[in-house]
C-alpha positions, 0 to 999 in steps of 0.5 A: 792088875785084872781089868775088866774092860767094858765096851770094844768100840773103838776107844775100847780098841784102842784102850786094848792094843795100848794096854797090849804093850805093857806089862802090868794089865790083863784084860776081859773084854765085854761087850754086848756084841761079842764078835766085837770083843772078840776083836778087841781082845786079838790085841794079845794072846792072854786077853779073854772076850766075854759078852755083856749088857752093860745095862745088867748090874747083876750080871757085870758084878758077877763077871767082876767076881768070877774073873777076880777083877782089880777094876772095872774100866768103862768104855761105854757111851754115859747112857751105861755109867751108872749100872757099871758104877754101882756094879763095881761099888757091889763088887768092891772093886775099883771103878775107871769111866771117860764120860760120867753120869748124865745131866738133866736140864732145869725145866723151867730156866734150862739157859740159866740154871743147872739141873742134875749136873753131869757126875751128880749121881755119881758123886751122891754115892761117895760116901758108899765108895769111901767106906768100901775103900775103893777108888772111882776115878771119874772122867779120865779120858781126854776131855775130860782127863788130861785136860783136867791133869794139865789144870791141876799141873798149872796150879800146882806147878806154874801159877800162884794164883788163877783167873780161867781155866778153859779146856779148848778142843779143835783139829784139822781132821778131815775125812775123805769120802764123806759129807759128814762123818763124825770121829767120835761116838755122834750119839755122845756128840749130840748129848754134849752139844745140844744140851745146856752148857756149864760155866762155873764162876767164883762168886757165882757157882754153875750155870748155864747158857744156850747151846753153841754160846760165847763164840771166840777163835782160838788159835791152835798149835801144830799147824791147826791155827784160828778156829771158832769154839762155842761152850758145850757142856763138859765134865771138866767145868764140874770136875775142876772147881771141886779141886781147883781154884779159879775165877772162870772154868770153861770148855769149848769146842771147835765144831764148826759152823757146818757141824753145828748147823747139822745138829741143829737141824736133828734137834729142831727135827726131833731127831736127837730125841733118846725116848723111842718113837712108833715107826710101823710095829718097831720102836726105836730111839732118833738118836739111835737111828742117826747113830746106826746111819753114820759111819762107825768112828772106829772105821774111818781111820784109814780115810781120816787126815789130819791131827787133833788137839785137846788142852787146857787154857789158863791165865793168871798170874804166876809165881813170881806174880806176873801176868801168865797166859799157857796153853797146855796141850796134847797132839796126835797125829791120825797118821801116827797113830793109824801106822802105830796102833790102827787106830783113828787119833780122835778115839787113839788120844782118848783111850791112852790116858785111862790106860797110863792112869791104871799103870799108876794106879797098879803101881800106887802112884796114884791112889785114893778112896771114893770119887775123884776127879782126874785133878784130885792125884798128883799130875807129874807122875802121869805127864811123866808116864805119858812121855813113856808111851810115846806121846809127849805133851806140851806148854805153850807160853803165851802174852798176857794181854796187857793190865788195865 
């Protein structure tokens, strides 16, 4: 398989140097900068940098043509998601991302109805993908990704029927040296955070709260414990009632009061605006301008202690018909996977999974045409294969509240 792969930050990295360890991928890494692909593509001898706006549709089909790509996989921020979207459709080749299209809040009612939802242009070009006959499997990192796998496992393997499904995100990283240093992509922390989260319930559909709602404690395993999650806004509530049935899908996220008081602040400043504001004779974008003066997250490895946790929460009742409560959940360690890889765990556990998703693909274990959703293939031969890259999963049984 002949993957381009676009965007060498540091999930692109890590994408790479995992890809580097088996044997059925070749990669051609573009980036708009191309020392960076250049140090993407050190990961193996065989791989080729090129450079590459990702904002230039013509120019990514043409690159896909001219290296007679399988498929293109996405490593960028959403800004990006759909000219490489439509680019690969153009390009009849398949399509690979780890955040899909963009959300634009309701107008008039933001806090309670849904506008253009994440993934909603993408997925109004599904027809054009089946009749190519190509896949675009959309949200397939870690949240969303795996955790959409681990939904579609419970269902099909461990309950008869569901009430809620909610991925919940926490860690106990910690980065020395810093006040605050975000270990992920801040200019898609801000998107996802400051805008109106989703919530989807049967009967009712999708809508939305303020940001930062529903506050609870969810204790964490592998030592991690008791933190606070709020709903943001996630691909995972869009992606699982397409697929999945529950009574209740949710995503939340375990920020922190001090991280959330941050983003606040930037949004009641104005400085998590996209639109370019006159500073001087330049014109630049807030949000950019906050990106360019946080550290790079692919940078703070080496400074980073701690692990990571991402999973997914469900209840209901099994297949016996009794009460059932898991949590089924991924773990990485930053000192596993710096001493591994040389890469942080945050951007580490997101690349793996579209990496073990292409093994499948390459090796038709998983297939399909059009847009699909992580929960829309079989999730056995991906936990399977995960295991294989040294990376195990795990089910937590947990009590049930008792019934009224």
């Amino acid at each position: 398989m002949r993957i381009l792969l676009v965007g060498a930050g540091g999930v692109g990295t890590a994408f790479a140097r995992i890809a580097a360890r088996r044997s059925f991928a070749d990669l051609i890494i573009a980036d708009y900068d191309l020392a960076r692909a250049q140090h993407a593509a050190a990961a193996k001898d065989s791989y080729r940098a090129v450079r590459l706006d990702a904002r230039d549709e013509a120019a990514t089909a043409a690159l896909l043509t001219e290296h007679r790509c399988d498929v293109l996989m996405n490593a960028t921020d959403p800004r990006f998601v759909m000219p490489l979207f439509t680019a690969a459709l153009h390009a009849r080749v398949h399509y690979m991302d780890m955040a899909m299209s963009l959300s634009h809040p309701d107008p008039d009612a933001p806090y309670r109805r849904t506008g253009v939802k994440l993934g909603d242009d993408q997925f109004a070009l599904a027809p054009r993908w089946e009749q190519a006959g190509r896949l675009a499997l959309v949200g397939m990192g870690v949240e969303p990704g795996l955790s959409d796998v681990f939904a579609r496992y419970a269902a099909d393997e461990l309950f008869g029927e569901i009430d809620q499904l909610g991925v919940r995100d926490g860690a106990n990283l910690e980065v020395a040296g810093y006040d605050f240093a975000p270990t992920f992509s801040i200019w898609t922390t801000i998107e996802e955070c400051l805008n109106p989260p989703v919530v989807w319930e049967k009967g009712q559909g999708w809508f939305t709260t303020p940001p930062f709602s529903e506050p609870e404690v969810f204790t964490f395993p592998a030592g991690i414990g008791p933190v606070e999650c709020v709903n943001v806004e996630h691909e995972e509530v869009l992606l699982m009632p397409r697929w999945l049935e529950a009574r209740r899908v949710t995503f939340k996220y375990g920020l922190g009061a001090e991280f959330i008081g941050v983003l606040e602040t930037l949004h009641k400043l104005g400085l998590d605006r996209t639109d370019p504001v006159a500073v001087g004779a330049a014109s630049v974008s807030p949000r950019d301008v906050i990106a360019a003066c946080l550290p790079d997250p692919a940078t703070l490895g080496d400074k980073m202690t701690g692990v990571t946790c991402a999973g997914t929460w469900v209840t209901g009742t099994g297949q016996d018909g009794a009460p059932r409560e898991v949590y089924l959940h991924h773990v990485v360690d930053n000192a596993w996977s710096m001493a591994e890889y040389h890469s942080q765990a945050v951007v580490w556990q997101t690349a793996v999974n579209p990496v073990v998703a292409l093994e499948l693909i390459d090796s038709g274990a998983w297939s399909g045409a059009g847009v699909l959703g992580p929960e829309a293939l079989p999730p056995v031969p991906f936990l399977d294969l995960l295991r294989d890259y040294g990376s195990p999963w795990a089910c937590e049984e947990r009590t049930p509240p008792p019934q009224p």
